[in-house]
N, C-alpha and C positions, 0 to 999 in steps of 0.2 A: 508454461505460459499458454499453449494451447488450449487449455481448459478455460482459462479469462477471456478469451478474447474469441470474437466470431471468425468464423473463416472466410476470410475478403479475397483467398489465392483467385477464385472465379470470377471475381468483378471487376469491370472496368472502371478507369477513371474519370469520367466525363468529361470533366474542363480539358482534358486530352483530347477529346472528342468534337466539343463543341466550340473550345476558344483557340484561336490561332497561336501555332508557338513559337511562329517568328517573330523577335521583339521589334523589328520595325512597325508590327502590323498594327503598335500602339501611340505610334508616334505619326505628326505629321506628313503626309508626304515630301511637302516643299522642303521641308526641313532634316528630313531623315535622316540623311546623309552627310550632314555637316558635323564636325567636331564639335562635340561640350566646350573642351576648350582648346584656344589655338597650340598651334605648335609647341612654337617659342615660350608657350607659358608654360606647357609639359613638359618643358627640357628643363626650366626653369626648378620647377615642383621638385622634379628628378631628383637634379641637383643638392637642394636643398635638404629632400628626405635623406641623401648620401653621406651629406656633411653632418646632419645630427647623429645617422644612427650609426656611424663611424668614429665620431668624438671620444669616444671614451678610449680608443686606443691610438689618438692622435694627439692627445692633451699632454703636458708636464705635469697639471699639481690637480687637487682636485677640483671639480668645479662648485661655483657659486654654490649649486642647489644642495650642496651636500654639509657646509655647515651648518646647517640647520634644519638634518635630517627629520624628527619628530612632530617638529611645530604643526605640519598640517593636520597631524591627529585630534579628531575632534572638529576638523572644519571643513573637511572633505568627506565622503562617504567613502568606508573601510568594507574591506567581503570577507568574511569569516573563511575555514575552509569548508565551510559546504556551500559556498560562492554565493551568501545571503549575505545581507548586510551586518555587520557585526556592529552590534549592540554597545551602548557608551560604558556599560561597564567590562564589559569583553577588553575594551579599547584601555579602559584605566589599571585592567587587570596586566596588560603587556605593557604599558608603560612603568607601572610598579617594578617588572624586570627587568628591563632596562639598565644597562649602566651607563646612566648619558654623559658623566664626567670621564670616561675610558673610552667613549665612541669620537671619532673613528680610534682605532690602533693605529698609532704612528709610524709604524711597520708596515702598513699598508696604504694603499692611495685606494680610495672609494670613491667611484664614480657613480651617474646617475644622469639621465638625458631623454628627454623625451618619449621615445620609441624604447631605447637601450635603460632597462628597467637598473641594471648593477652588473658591473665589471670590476673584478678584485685585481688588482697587479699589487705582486711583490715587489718593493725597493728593494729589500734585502739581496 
């Protein structure tokens, strides 16, 4: 890759140079130092983020969002893997695969929760 590209090892960065890199130096003074948000709403948020992205091993049975794994296909934007957007027939070519009368395996509890993308427990 040496050959494509110019040799920058000698150059400085400027905006290093010329713009400040303390992030207060872009905010208000009067205001600087005060919280985005109060306390009590951050313990709040905490919380909350705790409780979802621990669900799936806190539940009994599956939740809501999972019988009816598929449907969003086609009415959300999907990322192929080369984390492009995959194409609507990409999309009807994996749904053709599918065995949505066998999905889930009864054998299994499938979860799905916001943050927490899939968690498999065995019943068995």
């Amino acid at each position: 890759m040496a050959g494509c590209l110019p040799d920058l090892s000698n150059r400085e960065i400027l905006d290093l140079e010329r713009m400040p890199q303390e992030p207060l130096a872009y905010l208000d003074p009067a205001t600087a130092r005060q919280p985005l948000i109060a306390f009590e709403r951050q313990q709040d948020m905490a919380e909350e983020f705790l409780e979802r992205f621990f669900l799936a091993w806190h539940t009994e049975a599956p939740l809501e969002s999972t019988n009816r794994p598929f449907d969003w296909i086609g009415e959300e934007v999907a990322y192929a893997e080369n984390l492009r957007p995959a194409g609507a027939e990409r999309l009807q070519e994996l749904l053709r695969q599918v065995d949505r009368d066998s999905y889930p395996d009864r054998k299994w509890m499938v979860f799905s929760s916001g943050s927490v993308i899939c968690a498999i427990v065995s019943k068995a």
